[in-house]
N, C-alpha and C positions, 0 to 999 in steps of 0.2 A: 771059558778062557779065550779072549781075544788074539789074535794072530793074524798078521800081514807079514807076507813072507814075500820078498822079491827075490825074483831070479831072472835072468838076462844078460847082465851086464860081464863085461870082462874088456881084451883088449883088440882096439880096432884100429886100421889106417885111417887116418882123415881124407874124409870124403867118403867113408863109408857110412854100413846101417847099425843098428842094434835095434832090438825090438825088448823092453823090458815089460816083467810083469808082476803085478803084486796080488797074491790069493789072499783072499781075505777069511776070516771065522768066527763066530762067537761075540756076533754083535749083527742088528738088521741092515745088512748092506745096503739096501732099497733105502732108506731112510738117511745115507749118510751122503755128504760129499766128499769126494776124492783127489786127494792130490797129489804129485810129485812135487819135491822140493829137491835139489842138491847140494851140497857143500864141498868145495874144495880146499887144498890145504892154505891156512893163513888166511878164508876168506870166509864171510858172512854168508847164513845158511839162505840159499835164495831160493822161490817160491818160479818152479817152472811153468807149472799149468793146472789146473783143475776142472772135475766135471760134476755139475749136479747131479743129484739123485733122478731130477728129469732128462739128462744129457746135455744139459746145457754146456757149455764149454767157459772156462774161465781163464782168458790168457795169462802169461806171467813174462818174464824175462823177454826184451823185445828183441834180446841178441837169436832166443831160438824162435822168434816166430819163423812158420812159415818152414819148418825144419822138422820139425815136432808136432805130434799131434799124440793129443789123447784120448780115452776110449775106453766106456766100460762094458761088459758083459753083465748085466744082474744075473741072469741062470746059471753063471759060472761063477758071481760072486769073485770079479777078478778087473781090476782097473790097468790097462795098458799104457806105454809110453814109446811110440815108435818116434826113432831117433835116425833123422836123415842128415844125411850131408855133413858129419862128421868134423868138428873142428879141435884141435890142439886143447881151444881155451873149454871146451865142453868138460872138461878130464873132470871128475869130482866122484863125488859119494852120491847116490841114486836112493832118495826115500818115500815109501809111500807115505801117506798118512789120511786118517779118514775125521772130518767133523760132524758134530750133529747141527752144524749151524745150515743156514740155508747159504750164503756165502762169505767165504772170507781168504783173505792172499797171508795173513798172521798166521805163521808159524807155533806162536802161542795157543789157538783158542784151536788145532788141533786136538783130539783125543788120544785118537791112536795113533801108531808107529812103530813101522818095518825099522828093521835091522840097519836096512841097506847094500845096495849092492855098486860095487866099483866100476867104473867107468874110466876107460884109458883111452883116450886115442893119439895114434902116434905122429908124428908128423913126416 
């Protein structure tokens, strides 16, 4: 049974951190790329960052470059999303999700997909 479960998120001041994380299960994690996407309310699901199965990094949204970075553990089977410098407009739904493609910023040609986890920050 597949499973990505994130945990991290809740609610922060702007200008602060959050560090989120997605455990992954029941599929070859080494094999997959990983992403964060988030959604907020009234707005289109957008594509924050992604990392290959070799670590490559795949930027997304140019509002977090440079704020954001992400990061995977293979022996943990766990894809990270440290969240710097905190802004009001960051506020959304936090999701992982894993492809078997070698790259892609499409939300669609995803496989898998976490829950999500909320993201507040206040102003």
């Amino acid at each position: 049974q597949v499973q990505l479960v994130e945990s991290g998120g809740g609610l922060v001041q702007a200008g602060g951190s959050l560090r989120l994380s997605c455990a992954a299960s029941g599929f070859t994690f080494t094999r997959y790329l990983l992403g964060w996407f988030r959604q907020a309310p009234g707005k289109e699901r957008e594509f924050v960052a992604g990392v290959t199965w070799t670590g490559s990094i795949i930027d997304g949204a140019g509002s977090v470059k440079g704020r954001f970075t992400i990061s995977r553990d293979n022996a943990k089977n766990t894809v990270y999303l440290q969240m710097n410098s905190l802004k009001p407009e960051d506020t959304a739904v936090y999701s992982c999700a894993a492809a078997s493609r070698w790259y892609t910023i499409d939300s669609r040609e995803y496989d898998y997909w976490g829950q999500g986890t909320q993201v507040t920050v206040s102003s």
